[in-house]
N, C-alpha and C positions, 0 to 999 in steps of 0.2 A: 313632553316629547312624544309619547303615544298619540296624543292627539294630534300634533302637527302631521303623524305619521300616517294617520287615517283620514286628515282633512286633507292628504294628496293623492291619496288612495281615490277618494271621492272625487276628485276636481279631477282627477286624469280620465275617470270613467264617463265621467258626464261630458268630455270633451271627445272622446273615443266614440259615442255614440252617438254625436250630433252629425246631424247630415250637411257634407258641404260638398260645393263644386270641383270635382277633381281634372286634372287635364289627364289625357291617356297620356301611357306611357313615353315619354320621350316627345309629348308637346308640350308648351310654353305655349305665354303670351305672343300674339302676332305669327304662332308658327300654323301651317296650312295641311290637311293631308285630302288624300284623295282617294278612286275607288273605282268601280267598272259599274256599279247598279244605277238603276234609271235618273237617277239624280244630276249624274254626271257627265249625262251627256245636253243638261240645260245651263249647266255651273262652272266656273272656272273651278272654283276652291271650295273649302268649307272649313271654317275654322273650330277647330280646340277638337271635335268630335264628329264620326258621319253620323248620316242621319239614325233615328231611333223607329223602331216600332212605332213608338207613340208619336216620334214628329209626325210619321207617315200616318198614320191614326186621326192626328188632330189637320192635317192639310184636307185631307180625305171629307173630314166631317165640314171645317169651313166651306170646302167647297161645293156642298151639299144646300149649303143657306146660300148664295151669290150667282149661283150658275146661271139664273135666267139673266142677271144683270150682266154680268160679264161675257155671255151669250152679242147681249145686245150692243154691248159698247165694242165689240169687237166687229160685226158686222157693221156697227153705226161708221165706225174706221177703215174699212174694208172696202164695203161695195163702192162705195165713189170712185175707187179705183181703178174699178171694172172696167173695161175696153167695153162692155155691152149687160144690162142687165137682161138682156132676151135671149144669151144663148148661154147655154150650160160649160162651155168648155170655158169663155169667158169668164164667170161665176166660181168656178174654181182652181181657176189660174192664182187667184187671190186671195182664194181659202186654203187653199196647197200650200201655194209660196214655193215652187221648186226652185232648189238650187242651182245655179248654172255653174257645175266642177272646173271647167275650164276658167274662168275668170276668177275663181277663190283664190287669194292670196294663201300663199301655205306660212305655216310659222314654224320655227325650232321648237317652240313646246308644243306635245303631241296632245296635251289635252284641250288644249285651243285650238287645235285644229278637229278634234273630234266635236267638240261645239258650233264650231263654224259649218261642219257638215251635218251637222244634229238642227239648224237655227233652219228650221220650215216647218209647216204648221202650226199645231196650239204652242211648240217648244218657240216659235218665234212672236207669235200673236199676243203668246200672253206678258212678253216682256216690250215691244216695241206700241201695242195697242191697247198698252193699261199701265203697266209699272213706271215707261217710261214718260210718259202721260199723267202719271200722278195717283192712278188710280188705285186702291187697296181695300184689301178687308175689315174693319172693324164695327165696334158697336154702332149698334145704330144709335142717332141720334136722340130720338123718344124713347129710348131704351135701356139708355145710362143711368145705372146704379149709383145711388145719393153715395157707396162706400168705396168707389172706384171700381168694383168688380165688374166684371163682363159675364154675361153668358151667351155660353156657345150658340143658343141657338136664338138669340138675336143679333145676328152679326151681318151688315149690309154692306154693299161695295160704295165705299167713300173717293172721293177726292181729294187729296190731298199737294205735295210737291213732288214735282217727277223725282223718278229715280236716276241718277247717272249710270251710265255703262258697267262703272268699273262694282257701283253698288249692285245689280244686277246681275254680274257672275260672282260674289258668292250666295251660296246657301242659304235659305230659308224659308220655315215651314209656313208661312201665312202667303208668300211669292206663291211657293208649290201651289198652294189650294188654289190661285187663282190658273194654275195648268191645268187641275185637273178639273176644273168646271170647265174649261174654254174644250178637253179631251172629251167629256162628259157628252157635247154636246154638238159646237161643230167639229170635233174630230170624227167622233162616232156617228152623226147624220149629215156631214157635209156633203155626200154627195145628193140625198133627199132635198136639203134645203136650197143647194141650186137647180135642182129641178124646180123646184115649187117656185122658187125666185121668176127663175126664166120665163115656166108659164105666164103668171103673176103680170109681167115684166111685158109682155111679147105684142102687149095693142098697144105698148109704147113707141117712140120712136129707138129705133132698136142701135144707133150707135150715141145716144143719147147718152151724157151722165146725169144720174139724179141726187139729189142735194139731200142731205141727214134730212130736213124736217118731211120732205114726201115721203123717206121711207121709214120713217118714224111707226107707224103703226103695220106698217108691212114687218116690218125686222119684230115687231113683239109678240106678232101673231106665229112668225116661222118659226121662231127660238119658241114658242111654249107647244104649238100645233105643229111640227116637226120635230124639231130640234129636245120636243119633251123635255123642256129646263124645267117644269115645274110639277113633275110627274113623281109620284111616293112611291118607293122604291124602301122594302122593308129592307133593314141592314142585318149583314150578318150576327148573332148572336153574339159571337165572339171573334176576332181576329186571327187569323194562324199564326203559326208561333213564331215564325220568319218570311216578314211582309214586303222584304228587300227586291225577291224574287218574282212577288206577285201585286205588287200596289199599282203598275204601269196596264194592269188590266181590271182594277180592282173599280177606276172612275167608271165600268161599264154597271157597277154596282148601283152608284148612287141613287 
């Protein structure tokens, strides 16, 4: 009897003290919440939990490995689009992406309309010019661990199967990283990089479009010699203690 009494004793404590997945309070499976921090104005939803410290932590650092690539598949999707690679306002017509208010359809849900108005620049670039596209972060290929592990800092931008729409507004932290390389880079020197373009650009014919493989070595040269995708940027020691408020200027770190 004793012993039954202390073999539950034991088996309760060892269950008490194992780490498992909890939902916050008053989520469930399939249930959604939401929030005002810079997350939410790229996302419809996020499911079981908002984001953490450490997701923003870990988006932050993947996007730290991929940024030149993601740099460049972004402008490889981009400049053909230009009206003219020889004038600068052309050039960032299509690295802005502004929204035109008047024509936005509005919705009943206010946070798809804050999305809708949030969807220009890197918040638009890096879903319709990479996720949607199939593009994403993971191990590199020469890189993969014979035990399936990954390390972080072999991680290269793969191709994969596009994303849908609806996969695309909710949340997540490997999606993030590719925002904040596309922020990193042409958010933070987009208007440089069409400078350098236009010049670049300007003994061409100037309402010309040019085709991905001509500007194949132009776009590598701007994203590393502008654009500084591949420039070492020592990291903070440690992270603040509430990154909610400061991770949306944190890609000027990397």
């Amino acid at each position: 009897m004793v012993y039954n009494v202390v073999l539950s004793i034991i088996l309760s404590s060892l269950a008490m003290s194992q780490s498992t997945l909890e939902y916050a309070s008053g989520m469930g499976p399939g249930k959604q919440v939401s929030g005002t921090s810079g997350e939410y104005s790229r996302y419809r939803s996020v499911f079981i939990r908002p984001p953490t410290d450490d997701d923003r932590s870990h988006s932050l650092t993947i996007a730290n490995k991929v940024r030149c690539d993601v740099c460049e598949e972004i402008l490889k999707e981009l400049l053909p689009k230009a009206q003219s690679l020889a004038h600068i306002d052309d050039i960032l017509d299509v690295l802005e992406s502004p929204i035109d208010e008047d024509t936005l359809k509005k919705s009943t849900d206010p946070q798809v309309n804050r999305i809708n108005l949030s969807r220009t620049g890197c918040n638009k670039h890096f879903k319709d010019s990479l996720l949607a596209r199939g593009f994403h972060a993971g191990p590199c290929e020469d890189k993969v661990q014979g035990n399936g592990n990954e390390d972080v800092t072999d991680i290269c931008l793969k191709k994969g199967t596009p994303k849908t729409e609806a996969q695309m507004e909710v949340y997540n932290r490997d999606y993030d990283a590719l925002y904040y390389a596309c922020e990193a880079t042409i958010g933070r020197y987009g208007d440089d990089i069409a400078e350098y373009l236009a010049n670049h650009n300007h003994h061409h014919h100037q309402q010309q479009r040019t085709g991905h493989v001509e500007l194949g070595p132009t776009i590598r040269a701007v994203c590393r010699d502008v654009g500084k995708c591949n420039m070492h940027r020592r990291r903070p020691r440690k992270q603040p203690r509430d990154m909610s408020a400061m991770t949306e200027t944190l890609h000027e770190d990397l």
